[in-house]
N, C-alpha and C positions, 0 to 999 in steps of 0.2 A: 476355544475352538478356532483355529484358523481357515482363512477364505480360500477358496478352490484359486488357481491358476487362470482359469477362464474368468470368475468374476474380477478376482485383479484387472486381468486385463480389459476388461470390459471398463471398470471403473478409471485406471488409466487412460482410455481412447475417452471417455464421456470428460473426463476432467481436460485433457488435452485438446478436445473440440469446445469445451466452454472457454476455456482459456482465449485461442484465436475466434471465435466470435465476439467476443470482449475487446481482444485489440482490434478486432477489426470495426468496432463499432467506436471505440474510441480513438481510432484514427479519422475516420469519418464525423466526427463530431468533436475535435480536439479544439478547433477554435472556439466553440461554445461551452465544452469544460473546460479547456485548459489554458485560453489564449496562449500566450506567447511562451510558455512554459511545457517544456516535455511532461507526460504523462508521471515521470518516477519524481521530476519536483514535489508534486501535488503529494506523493506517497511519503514523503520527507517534512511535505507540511502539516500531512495528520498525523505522522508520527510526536513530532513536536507539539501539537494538540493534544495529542495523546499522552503521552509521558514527561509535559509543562519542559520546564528551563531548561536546557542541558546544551552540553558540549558537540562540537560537530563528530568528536572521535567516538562519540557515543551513538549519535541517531547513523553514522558508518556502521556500526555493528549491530544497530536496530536492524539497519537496511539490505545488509549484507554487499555492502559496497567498500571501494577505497575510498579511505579517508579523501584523495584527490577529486574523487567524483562526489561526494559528500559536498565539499569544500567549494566547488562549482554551482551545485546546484544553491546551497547556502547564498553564494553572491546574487547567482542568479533572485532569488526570490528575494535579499534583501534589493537589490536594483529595481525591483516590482512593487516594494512596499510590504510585501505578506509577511517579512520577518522583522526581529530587531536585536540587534547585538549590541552586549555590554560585557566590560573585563568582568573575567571570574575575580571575586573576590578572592580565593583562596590559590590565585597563579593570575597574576597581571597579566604573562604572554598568552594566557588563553581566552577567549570569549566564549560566554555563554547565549546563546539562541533561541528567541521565545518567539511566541505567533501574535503580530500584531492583529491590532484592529480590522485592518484591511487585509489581514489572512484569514481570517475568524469567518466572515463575511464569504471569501472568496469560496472556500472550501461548503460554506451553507448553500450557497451558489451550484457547485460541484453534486454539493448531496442533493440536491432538489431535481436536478436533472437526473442523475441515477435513479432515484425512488420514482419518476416518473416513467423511465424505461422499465425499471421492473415491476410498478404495477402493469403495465401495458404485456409484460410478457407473460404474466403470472395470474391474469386476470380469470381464467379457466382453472386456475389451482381453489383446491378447496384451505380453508387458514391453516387445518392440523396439516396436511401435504406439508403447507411451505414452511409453517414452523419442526417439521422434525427435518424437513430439507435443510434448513438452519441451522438445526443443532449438529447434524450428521458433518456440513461443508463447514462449520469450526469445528468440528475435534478431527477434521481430516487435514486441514490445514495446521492445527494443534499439532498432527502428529509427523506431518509431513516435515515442518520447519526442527521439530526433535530431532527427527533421522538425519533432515541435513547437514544441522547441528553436529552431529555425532557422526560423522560421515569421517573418514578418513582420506578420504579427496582432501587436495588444497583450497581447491575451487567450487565451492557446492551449488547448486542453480540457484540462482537469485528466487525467489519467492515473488509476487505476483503484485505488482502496485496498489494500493487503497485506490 
């Protein structure tokens, strides 16, 4: 069964007003989660949390960014400490990128501040609400990054920072 025109769009406008309430909150609060690092570093360093050791040509395609902007934030974050790099074994010219100590940390850091803002927003929700809220905002994001995926644009919208 497919969804009427009006709740698309309805779900569109609520996805695209949580979106800028989120950057607008994380603008406002970027020195307390992100210090000195843009917003899409951090998204780069859960990545790499997330899917352990890998190449910067790989968390580009996680990210859906250029490998150039990849390759930036990578410096970036090892200049901070949060990352660490070492030759790939299997190609000298490449390095591989893993989440130091003091990345591990940084990003616990990150999530404690989150989880504090969203219990504070969420604190009128009942647990099944926000757990099928949950489940519904990943298979929407599930399905959204699919399509982008599959999109026939060159360019498809970047997906939304951790």
């Amino acid at each position: 069964m497919h969804i009427t025109r009006d709740t698309s769009e309805r779900l569109t406008a609520g996805v695209g007003r949580l979106v800028r309430t989120g950057r607008q909150l994380g603008h406002r609060a970027a020195a307390d989660l992100y210090g000195d690092l843009p917003p899409s570093g951090w998204a780069l360093l859960a990545s790499l949390e997330q899917g352990g050791e890998q190449r910067c040509s790989a968390l580009a395609d996680k990210l859906w960014v250029d490998v150039s902007v990849a390759s930036r934030q990578v410096s970036a974050l090892e200049r901070s400490g949060y990352v660490a790099r070492r030759p790939d074994p299997l190609d000298g010219r490449a390095s591989l990128i893993s989440v130091s100590a003091e990345g591990v940390a940084a990003l616990a850091r990150v999530r404690e501040l989150r989880s504090q803002w969203a219990f504070g927003a969420l604190e009128h929700w009942r647990e099944d609400e926000a757990r099928q809220f949950s489940v519904l905002l990943e298979r929407m994001a599930d399905d959204l990054e699919r399509t982008g995926r599959r999109s026939s644009s060159p360019h498809p919208a970047a997906p939304v920072a951790d």
